[in-house]
C-alpha positions in Angstrom: -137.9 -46.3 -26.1 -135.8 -49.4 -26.2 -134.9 -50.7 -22.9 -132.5 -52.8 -21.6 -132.7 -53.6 -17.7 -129.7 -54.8 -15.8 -130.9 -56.3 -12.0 -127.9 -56.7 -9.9 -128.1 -59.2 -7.2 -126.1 -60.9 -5.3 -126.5 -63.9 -6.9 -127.0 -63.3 -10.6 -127.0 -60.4 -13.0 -130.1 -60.5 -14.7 -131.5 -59.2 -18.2 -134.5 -58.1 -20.3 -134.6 -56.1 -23.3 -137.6 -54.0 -25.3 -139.0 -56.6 -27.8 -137.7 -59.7 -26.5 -139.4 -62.2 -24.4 -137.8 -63.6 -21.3 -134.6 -62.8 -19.7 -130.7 -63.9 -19.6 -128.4 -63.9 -16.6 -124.9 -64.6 -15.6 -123.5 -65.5 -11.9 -122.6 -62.4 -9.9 -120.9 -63.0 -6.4 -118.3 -61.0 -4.3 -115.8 -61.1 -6.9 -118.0 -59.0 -9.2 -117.3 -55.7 -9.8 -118.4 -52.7 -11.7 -116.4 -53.0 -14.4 -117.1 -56.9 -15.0 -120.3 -56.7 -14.5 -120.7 -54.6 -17.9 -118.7 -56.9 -20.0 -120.7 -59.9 -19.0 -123.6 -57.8 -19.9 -122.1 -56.4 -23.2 -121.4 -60.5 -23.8 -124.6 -61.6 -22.9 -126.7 -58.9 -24.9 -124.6 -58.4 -28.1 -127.3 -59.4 -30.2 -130.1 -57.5 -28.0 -131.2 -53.8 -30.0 -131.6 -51.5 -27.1 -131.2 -47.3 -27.0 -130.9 -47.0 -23.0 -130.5 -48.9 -19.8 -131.6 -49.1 -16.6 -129.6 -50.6 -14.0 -131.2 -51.8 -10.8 -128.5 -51.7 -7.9 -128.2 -53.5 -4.8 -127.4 -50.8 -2.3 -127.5 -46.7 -2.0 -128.1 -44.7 -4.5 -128.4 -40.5 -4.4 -129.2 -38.4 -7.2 -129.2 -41.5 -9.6 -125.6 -42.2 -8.8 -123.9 -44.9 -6.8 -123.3 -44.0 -3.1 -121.9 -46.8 -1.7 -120.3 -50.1 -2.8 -122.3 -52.8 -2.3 -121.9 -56.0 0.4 -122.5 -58.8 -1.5 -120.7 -57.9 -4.3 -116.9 -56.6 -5.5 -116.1 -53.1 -5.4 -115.3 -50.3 -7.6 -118.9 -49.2 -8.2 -119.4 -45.7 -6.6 -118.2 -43.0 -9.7 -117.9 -45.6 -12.0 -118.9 -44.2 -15.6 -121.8 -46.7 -17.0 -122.2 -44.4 -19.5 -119.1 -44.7 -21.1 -118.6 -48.4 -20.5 -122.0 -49.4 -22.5 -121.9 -46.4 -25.0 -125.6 -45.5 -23.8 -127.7 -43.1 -21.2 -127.8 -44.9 -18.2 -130.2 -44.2 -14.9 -129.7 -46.3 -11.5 -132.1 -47.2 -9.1 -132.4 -49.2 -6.2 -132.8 -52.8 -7.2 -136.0 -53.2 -5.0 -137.3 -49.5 -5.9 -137.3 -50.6 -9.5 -139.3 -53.7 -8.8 -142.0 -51.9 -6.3 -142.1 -49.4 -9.1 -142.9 -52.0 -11.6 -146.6 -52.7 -9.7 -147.3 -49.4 -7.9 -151.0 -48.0 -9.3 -151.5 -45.3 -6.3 -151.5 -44.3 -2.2 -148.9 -46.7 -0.2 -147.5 -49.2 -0.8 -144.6 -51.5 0.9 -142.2 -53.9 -1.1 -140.1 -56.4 0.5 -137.1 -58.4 -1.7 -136.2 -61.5 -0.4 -133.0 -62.2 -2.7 -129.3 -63.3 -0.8 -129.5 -60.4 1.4 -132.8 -58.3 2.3 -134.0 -54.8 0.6 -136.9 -53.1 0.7 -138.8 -49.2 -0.7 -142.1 -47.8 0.4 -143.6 -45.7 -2.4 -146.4 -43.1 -0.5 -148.4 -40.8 -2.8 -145.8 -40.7 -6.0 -142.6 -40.5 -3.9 -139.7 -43.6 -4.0 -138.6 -44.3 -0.9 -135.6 -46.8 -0.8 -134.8 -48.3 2.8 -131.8 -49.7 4.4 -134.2 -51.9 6.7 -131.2 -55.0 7.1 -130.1 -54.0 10.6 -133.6 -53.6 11.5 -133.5 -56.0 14.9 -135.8 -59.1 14.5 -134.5 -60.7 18.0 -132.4 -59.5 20.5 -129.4 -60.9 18.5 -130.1 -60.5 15.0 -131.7 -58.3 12.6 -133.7 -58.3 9.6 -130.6 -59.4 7.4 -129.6 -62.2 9.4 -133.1 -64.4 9.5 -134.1 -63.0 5.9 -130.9 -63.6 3.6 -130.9 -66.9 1.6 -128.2 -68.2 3.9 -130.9 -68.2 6.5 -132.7 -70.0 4.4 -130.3 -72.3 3.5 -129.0 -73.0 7.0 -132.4 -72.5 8.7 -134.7 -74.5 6.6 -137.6 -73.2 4.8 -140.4 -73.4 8.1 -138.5 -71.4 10.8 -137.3 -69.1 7.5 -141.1 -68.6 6.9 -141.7 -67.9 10.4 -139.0 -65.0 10.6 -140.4 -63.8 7.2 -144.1 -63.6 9.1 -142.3 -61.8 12.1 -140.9 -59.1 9.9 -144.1 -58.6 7.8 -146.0 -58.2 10.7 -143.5 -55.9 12.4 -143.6 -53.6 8.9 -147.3 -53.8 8.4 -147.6 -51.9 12.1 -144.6 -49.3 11.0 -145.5 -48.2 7.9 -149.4 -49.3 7.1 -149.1 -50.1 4.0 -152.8 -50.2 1.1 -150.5 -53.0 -1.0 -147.4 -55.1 0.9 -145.6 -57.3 -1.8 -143.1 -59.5 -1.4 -140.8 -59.9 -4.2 -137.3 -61.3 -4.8 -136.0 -64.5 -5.6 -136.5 -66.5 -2.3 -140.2 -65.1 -2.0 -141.6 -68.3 -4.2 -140.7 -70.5 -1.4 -143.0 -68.5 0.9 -146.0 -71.1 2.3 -148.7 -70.0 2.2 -148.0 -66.1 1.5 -148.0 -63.6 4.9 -151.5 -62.6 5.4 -152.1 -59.5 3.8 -149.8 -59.6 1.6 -149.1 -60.1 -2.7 -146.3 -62.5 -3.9 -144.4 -59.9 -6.9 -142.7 -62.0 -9.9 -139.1 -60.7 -10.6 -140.0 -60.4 -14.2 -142.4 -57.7 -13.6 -139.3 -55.5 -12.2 -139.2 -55.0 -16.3 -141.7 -52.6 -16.1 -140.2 -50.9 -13.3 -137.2 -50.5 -16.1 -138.7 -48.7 -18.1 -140.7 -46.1 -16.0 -137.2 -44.6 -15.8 -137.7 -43.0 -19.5 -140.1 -40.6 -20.7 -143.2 -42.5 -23.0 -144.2 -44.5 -19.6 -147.2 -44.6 -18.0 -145.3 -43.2 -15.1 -141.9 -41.2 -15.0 -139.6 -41.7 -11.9 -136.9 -38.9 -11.9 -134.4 -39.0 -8.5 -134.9 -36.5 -6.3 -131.8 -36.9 -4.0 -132.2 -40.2 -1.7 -136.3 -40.3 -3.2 -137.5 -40.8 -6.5 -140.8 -38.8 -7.5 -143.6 -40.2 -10.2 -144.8 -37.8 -12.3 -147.8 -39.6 -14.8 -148.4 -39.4 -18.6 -152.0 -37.4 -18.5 -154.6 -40.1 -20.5 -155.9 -38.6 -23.6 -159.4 -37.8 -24.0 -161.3 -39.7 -26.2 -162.3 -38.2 -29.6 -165.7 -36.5 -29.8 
């Protein structure tokens, strides 16, 4: 199947498509809503061949749908018909369950997204967990989303940025024990070295993540009310 994947962030709206290499984008931002966000994707792809979409949403999602609008972005996104706006079948996922999708082989594993705010999905034995770990305290005054976000970044400098991101990784690692921790995102290349046991993830492998959403993958991810579960293509034996 033909796939076109839409990753919503904060900053950007980017694209890849089945069959072509590389991806497009166009700025995103708090004035961005639902409704805008699909024409500057119908803009940006008119001369992309694809036969369904996955879109990869910053925030809640339940039962494949939208549950919440997001923060860093405009509103009008919870029962908004993508479907009927792009003329295609349509499944959502949280952005940073598709991209921990795109690289999970087996047992647990932990993905963090540093992008302008802070997401992250544990995936244990076949079951998608999205988590809403942003309030998580990091100090007695702030949490998770304030020393993470690229604004911290921005206004913090990349050292004591790196330092928070250590603090949190080791904080996570002790919660949830993860075999594989990646961090992923668009602020995880500025990472110095890289946390000790942890994986840097590229955002161009959250592609295959895409299209684990439709039947023919490896993997299949159907939602499951606030969890996705995996089911896998059985391998075919080998001729005698």
């Amino acid at each position: 199947m033909k796939v076109l994947m839409l990753d919503v962030g904060g900053t950007n709206v980017k694209m890849m498509a089945s069959g072509h290499e590389g991806y497009r984008k166009f700025p995103s931002g708090r004035a961005l809503t639902a409704a805008k966000m699909v024409r500057g994707v119908l803009e940006a792809t008119e001369d992309w061949k694809y036969e369904a979409i996955t879109l990869g949403f910053p925030g809640i999602v339940r039962d494949g749908q939208v549950a919440r609008n997001p923060l860093n972005l405009g509103g009008g996104w919870v029962d908004f018909d993508f479907e009927k706006a792009f003329k295609k079948p349509v499944r959502i996922i949280n952005d940073a369950a598709m991209q921990a999708l795109a690289s999970y082989e087996g047992g647990r594993m932990l993905f963090l997204g540093l992008g302008t705010s802070v997401g992250a999905t544990l995936i244990a034995d076949d079951t998608i967990i999205p988590l809403e770990i942003g309030l998580i305290p990091l100090s007695k005054s702030e949490a998770f989303m304030d020393k993470l976000s690229k604004e911290a970044l921005n206004t913090e400098g990349k050292r004591r940025w790196q330092r928070s991101v250590e603090r949190a990784v080791a904080l996570l690692q002790d919660i949830f024990f993860p075999d594989v921790f990646q961090l992923g995102g668009g602020n995880a290349k500025h990472l110095d070295p890289v946390p000790e046991g942890c994986e840097r993830g590229d955002n161009q492998d959250s592609f295959r993540g895409a299209v684990r959403l439709w039947p023919g993958a490896d993997m299949l991810a159907e939602p499951a009310t606030t969890t996705w579960r995996l089911k896998r293509t059985p391998k075919k034996s080998a001729k005698k």
